[in-house]
Each structure stands twice: as C-alpha cells, then as structure tokens.
N, CA and C atoms as a LAMMPS dump frame, in Angstrom:
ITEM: TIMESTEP
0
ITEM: NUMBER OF ATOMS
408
ITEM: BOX BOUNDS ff ff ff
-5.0000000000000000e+02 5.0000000000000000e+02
-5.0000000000000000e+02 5.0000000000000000e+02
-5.0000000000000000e+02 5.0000000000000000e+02
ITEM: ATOMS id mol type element x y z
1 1 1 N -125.312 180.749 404.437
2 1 2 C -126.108 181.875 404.886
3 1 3 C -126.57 182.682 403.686
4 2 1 N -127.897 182.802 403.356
5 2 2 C -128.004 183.686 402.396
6 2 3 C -128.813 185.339 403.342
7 3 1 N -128.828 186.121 402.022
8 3 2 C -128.775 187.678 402.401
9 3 3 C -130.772 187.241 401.999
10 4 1 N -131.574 187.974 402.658
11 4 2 C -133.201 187.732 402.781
12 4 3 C -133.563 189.105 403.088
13 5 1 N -134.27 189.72 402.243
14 5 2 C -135.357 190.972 402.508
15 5 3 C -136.459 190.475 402.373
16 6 1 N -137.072 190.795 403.996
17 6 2 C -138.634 190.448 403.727
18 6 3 C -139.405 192.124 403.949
19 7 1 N -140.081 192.262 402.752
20 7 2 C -140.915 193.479 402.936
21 7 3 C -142.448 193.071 403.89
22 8 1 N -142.539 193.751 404.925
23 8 2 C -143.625 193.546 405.889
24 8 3 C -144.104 194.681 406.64
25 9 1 N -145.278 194.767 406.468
26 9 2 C -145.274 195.945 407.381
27 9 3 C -146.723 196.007 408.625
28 10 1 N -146.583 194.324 409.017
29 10 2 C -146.922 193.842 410.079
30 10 3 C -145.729 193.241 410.909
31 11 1 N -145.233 194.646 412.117
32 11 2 C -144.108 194.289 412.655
33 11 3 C -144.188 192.784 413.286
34 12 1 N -145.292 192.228 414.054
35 12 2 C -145.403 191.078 414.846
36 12 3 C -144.724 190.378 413.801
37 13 1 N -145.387 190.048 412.581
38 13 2 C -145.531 188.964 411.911
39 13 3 C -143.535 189.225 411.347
40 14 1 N -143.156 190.177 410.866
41 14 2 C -142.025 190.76 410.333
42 14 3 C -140.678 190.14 411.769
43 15 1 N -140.931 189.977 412.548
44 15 2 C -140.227 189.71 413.948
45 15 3 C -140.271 188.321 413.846
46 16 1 N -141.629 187.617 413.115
47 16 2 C -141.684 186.066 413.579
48 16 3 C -140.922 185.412 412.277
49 17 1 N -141.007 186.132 411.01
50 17 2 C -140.26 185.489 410.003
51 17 3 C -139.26 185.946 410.291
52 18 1 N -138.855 187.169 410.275
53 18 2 C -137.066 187.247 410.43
54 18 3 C -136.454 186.277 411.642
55 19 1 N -136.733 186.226 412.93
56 19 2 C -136.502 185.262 413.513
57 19 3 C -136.389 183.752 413.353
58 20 1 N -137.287 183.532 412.277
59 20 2 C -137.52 182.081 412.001
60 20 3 C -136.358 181.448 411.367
61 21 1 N -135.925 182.965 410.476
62 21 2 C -135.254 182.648 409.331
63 21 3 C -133.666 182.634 409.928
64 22 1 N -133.732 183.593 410.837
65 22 2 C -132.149 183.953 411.54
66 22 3 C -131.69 182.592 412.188
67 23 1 N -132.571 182.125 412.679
68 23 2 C -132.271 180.621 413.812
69 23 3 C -131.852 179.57 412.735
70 24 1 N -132.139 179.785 411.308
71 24 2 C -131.623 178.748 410.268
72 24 3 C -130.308 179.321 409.608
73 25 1 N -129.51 180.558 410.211
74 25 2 C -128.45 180.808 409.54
75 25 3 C -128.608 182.096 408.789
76 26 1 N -129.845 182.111 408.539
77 26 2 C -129.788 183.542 407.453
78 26 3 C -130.264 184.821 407.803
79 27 1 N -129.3 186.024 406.844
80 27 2 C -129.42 187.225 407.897
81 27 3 C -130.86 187.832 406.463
82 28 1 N -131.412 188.595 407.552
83 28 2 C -133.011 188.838 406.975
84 28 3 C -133.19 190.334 407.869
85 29 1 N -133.41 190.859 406.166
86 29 2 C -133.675 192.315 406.997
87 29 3 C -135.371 193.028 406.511
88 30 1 N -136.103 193.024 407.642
89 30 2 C -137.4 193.584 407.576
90 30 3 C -137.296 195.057 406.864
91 31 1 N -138.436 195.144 406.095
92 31 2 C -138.872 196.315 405.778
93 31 3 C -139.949 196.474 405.729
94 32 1 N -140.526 197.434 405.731
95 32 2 C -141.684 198.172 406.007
96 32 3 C -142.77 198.281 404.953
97 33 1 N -142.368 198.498 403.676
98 33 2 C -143.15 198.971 402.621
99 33 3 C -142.523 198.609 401.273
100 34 1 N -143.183 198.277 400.23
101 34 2 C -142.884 197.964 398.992
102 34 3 C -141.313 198.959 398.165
103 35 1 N -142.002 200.329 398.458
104 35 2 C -140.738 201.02 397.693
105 35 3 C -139.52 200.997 398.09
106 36 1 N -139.194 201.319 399.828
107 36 2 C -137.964 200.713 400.05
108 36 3 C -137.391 199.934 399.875
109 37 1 N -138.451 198.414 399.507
110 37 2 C -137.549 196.835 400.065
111 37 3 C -137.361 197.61 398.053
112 38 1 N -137.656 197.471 397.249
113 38 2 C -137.336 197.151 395.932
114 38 3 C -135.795 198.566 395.969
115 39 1 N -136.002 199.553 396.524
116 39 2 C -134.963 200.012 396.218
117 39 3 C -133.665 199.125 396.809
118 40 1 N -134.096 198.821 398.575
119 40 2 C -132.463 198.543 398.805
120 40 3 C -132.193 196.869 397.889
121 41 1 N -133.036 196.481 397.545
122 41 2 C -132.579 195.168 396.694
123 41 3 C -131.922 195.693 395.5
124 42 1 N -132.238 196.926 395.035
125 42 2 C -131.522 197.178 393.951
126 42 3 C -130.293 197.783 394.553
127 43 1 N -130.075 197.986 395.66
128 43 2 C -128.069 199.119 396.004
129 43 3 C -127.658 197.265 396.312
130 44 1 N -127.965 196.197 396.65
131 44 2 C -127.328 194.835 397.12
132 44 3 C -128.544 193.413 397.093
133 45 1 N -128.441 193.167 395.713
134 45 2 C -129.49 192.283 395.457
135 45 3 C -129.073 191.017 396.682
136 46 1 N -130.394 190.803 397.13
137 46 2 C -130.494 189.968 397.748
138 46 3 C -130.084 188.461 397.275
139 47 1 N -130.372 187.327 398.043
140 47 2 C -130.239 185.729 397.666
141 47 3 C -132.143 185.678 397.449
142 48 1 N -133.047 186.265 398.083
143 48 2 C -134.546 186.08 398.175
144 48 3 C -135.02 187.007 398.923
145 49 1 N -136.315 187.611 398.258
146 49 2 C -136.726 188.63 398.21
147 49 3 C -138.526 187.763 398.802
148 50 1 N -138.606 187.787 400.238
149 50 2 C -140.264 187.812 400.5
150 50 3 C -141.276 189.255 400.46
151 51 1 N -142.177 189.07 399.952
152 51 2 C -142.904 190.076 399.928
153 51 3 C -144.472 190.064 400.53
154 52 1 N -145.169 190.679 401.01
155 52 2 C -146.448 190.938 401.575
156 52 3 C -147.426 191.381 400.294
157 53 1 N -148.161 191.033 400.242
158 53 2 C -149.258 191.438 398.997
159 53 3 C -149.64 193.066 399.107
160 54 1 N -150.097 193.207 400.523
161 54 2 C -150.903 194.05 400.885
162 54 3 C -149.723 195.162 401.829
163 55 1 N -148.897 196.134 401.331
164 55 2 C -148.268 197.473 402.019
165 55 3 C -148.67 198.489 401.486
166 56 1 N -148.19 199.372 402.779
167 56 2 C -148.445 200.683 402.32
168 56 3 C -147.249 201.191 400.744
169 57 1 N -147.482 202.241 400.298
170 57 2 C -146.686 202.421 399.372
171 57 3 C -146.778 202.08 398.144
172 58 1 N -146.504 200.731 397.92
173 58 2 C -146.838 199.598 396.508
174 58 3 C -146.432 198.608 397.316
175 59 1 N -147.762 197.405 396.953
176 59 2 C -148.262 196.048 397.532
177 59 3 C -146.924 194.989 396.702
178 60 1 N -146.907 193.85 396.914
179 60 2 C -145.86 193.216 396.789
180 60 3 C -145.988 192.375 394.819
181 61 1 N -147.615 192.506 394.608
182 61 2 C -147.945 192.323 393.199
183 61 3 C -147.041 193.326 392.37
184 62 1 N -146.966 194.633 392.593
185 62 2 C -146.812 195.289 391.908
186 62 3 C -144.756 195.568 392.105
187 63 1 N -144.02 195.026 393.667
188 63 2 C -142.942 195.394 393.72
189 63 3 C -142.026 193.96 392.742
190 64 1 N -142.785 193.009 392.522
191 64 2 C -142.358 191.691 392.11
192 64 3 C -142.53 192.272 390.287
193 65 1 N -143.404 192.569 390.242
194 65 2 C -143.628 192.902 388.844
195 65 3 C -142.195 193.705 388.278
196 66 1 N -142.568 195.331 389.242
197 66 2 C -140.592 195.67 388.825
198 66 3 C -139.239 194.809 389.084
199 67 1 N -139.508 194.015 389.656
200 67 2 C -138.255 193.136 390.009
201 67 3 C -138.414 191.971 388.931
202 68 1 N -139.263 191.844 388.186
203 68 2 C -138.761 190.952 387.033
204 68 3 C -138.533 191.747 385.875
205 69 1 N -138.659 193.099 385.713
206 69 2 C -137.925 194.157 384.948
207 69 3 C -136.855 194.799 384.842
208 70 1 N -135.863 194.267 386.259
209 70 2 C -134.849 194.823 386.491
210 70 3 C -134.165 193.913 386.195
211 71 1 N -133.042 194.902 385.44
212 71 2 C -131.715 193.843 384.584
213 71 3 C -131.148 192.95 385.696
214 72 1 N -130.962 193.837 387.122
215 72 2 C -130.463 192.786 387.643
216 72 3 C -131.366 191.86 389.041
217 73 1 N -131.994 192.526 389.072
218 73 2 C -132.785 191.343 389.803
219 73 3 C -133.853 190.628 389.521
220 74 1 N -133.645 190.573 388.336
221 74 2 C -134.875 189.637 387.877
222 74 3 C -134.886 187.977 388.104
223 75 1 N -133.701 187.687 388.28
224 75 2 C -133.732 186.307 388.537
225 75 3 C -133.639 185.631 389.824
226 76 1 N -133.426 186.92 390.913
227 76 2 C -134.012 186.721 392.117
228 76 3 C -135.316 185.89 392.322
229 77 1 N -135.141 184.461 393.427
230 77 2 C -136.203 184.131 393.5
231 77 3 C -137.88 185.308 395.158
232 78 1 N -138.792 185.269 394.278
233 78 2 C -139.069 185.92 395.295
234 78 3 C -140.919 184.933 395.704
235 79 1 N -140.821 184.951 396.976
236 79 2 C -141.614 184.342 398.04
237 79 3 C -142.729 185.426 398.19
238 80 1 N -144.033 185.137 398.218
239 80 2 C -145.053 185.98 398.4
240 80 3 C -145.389 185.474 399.934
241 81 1 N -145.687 185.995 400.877
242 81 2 C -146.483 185.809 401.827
243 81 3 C -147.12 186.142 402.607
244 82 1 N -148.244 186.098 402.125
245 82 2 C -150.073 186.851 402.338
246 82 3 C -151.07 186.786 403.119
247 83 1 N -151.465 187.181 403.511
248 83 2 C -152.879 187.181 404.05
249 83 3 C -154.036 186.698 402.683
250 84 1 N -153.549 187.16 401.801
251 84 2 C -154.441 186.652 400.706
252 84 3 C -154.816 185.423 400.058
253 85 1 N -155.978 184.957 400.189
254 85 2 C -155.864 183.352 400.167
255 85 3 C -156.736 182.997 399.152
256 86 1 N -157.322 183.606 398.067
257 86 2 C -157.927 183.333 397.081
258 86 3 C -157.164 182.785 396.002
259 87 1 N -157.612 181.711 395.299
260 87 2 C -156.687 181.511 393.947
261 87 3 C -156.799 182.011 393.196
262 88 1 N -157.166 183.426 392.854
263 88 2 C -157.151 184.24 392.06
264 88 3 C -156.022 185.236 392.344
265 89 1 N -155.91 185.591 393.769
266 89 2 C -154.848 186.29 394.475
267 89 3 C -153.601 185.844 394.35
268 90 1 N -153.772 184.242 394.548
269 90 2 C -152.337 183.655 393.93
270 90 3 C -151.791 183.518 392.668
271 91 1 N -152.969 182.928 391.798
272 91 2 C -152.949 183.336 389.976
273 91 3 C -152.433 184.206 390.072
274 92 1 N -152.817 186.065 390.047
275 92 2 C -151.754 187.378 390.167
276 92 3 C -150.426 187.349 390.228
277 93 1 N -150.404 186.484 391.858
278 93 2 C -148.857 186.818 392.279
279 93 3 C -147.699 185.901 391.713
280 94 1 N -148.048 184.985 391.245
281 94 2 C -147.6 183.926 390.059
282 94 3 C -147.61 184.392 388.962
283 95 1 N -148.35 185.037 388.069
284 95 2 C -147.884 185.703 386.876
285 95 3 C -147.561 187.001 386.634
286 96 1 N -147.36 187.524 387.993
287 96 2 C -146.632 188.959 388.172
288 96 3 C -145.029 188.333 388.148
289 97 1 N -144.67 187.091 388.482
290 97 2 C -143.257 186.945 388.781
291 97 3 C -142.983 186.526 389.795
292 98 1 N -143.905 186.108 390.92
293 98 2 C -143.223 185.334 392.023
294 98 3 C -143.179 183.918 391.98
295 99 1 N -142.202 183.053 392.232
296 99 2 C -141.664 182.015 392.565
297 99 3 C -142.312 180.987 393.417
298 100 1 N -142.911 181.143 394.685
299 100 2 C -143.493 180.609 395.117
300 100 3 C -144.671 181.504 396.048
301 101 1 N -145.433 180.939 396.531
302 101 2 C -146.7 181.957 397.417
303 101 3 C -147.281 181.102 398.698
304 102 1 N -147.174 181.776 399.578
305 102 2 C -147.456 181.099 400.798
306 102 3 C -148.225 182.012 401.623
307 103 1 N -149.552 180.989 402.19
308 103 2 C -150.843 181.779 402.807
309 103 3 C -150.25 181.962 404.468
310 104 1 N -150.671 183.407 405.104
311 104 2 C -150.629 183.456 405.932
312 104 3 C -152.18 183.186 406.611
313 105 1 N -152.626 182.777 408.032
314 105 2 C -151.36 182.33 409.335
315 105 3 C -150.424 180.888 408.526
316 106 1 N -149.183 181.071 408.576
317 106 2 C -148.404 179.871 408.416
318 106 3 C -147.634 179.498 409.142
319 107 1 N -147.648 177.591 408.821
320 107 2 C -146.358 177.428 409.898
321 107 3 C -144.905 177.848 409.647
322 108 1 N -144.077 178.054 410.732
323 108 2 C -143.037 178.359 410.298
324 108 3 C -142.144 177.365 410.151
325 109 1 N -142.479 175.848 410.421
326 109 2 C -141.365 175.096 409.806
327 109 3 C -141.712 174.865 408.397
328 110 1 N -142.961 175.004 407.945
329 110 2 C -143.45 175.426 406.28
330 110 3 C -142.152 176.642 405.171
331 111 1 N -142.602 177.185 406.035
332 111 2 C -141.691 178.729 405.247
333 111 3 C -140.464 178.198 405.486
334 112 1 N -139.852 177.735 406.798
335 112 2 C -138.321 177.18 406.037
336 112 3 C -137.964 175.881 404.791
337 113 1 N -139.016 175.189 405.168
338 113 2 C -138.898 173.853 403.967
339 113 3 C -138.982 174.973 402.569
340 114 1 N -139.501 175.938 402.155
341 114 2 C -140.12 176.659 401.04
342 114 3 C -138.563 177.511 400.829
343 115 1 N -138.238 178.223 401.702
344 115 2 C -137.24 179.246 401.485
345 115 3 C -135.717 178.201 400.994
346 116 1 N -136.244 176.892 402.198
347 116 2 C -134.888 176.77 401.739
348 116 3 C -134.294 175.728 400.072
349 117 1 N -136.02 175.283 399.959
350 117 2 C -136.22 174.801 398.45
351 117 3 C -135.706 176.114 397.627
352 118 1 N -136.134 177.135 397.6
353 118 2 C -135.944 178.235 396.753
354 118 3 C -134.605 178.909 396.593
355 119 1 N -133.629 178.751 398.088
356 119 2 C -132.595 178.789 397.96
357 119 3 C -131.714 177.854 397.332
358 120 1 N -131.961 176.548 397.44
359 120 2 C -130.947 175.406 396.665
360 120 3 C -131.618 175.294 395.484
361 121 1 N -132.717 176.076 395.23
362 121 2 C -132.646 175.908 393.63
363 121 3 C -131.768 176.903 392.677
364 122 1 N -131.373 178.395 393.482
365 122 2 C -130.74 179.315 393.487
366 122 3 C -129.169 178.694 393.004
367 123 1 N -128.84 177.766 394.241
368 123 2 C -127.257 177.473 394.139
369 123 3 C -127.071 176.356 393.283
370 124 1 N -128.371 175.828 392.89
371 124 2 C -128.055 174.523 391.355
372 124 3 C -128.092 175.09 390.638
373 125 1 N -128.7 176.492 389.752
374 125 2 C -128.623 176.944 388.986
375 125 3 C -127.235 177.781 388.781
376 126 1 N -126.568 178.524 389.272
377 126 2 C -125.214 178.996 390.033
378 126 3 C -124.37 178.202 389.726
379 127 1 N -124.421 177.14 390.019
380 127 2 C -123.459 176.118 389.89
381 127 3 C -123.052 175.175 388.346
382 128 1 N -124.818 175.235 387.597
383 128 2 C -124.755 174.63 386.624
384 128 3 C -123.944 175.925 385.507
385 129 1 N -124.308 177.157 386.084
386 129 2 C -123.628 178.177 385.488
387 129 3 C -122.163 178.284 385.37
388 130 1 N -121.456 177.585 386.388
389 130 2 C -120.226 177.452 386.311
390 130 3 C -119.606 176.516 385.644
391 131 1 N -120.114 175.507 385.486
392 131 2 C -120.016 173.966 384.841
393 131 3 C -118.964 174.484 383.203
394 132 1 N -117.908 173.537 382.663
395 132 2 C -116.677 174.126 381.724
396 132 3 C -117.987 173.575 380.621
397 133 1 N -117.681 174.123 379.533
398 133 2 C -118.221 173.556 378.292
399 133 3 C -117.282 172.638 377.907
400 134 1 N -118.46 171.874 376.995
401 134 2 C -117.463 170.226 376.909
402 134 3 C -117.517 170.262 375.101
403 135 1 N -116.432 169.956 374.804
404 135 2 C -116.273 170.623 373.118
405 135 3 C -116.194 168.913 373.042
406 136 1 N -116.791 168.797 371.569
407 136 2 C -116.821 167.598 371.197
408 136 3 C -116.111 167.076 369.427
C-alpha cells in the first residue's frame, strides 16, 4: 500500500482517481489546490505525489518545481495529470521535475499501469539502497 496525494481541484475527476487508486490497495488523499497538497507532503512525504497542471493557488508546474527543491521531497516520484495536451505543456512539466505526465480524459487502467510503474521503481531504488557494500 503506498501513501498518494493527488492535488485536484476537479472534485468529479479527484473521486475517479482516488477511487481508482483505493480499489488497488492505496490510500490517496485528494486535495484541492497546489499550496496545500505541497505543504501536507512536506508534515508526511508521500510514496507519489499526482498533480493537476491547472489549480487554483499554484498550478502543479510550479508545486513540482518546489518539490524538487525540497531536501526532502525531492526524490518523490511525481505524476502530472492534465487536461493539458500540448508537447510543449509536457516539455514544462518534465523539466520542472515530474516523472511521468499523463493526458486527461484517461483511462483508468492506464494511470494504474503508470502509478504502479512509478511505485516499483520507488521500491528498486529503496532496496538497491539497502544492498551491504561488497569490499574487495
């Protein structure tokens, strides 16, 4: 089970991913707007951080940007998922710091194949972190 903040502040759509995501095990807590989701990721960093391009407050370009500035959540992987479908929009959200980017309307067995790539890349890295050093 991993811990999932998705910042959204299209409740429909915010109801259909958290749901999507809950029925696969993982607890996912909606938020509303850019400044909250980046604060509560900073009181309990998440496992993955989705974000919306377009909120009120600060858009998800700009909450990904502080989250690869923060000592500690920078290595959070984080999921864009937009209404924005230009490859220029995605260029942005890719060299602001997000991980992967996914166009909305999407399917939702899409976003789990994606989340849950992003999560087991999470726990190989984790793991290779634990690995003993081998003295030679």
């Amino acid at each position: 089970m991993a811990r999932i903040i998705y910042a959204e502040d299209d409740e429909l759509v915010g109801e259909i991913v958290r749901d999507t995501l809950m029925d696969e095990g993982h607890a996912v807590g909606v938020i509303g707007d850019g400044i909250t989701a980046l604060k509560v990721a900073k009181l309990k960093v998440p496992d993955l951080i989705i974000l919306d391009c377009s909120m009120p407050g600060m858009g998800g370009v700009e909450v990904v940007r502080r989250i690869r500035n923060h000592h500690e959540l920078f290595a959070t992987p984080v999921l864009m998922l937009t209404g924005r479908s230009s490859a220029a929009d995605e260029r942005i959200a890719l060299e602001a710091g997000a991980t992967e980017y996914l166009k909305k309307p999407f399917d939702p067995d899409e976003l789990v194949v994606i989340v849950e790539h992003m999560l087991d890349d999470v726990q190989k890295r984790k793991e290779t972190q634990k690995l003993p050093m081998r003295s030679f």
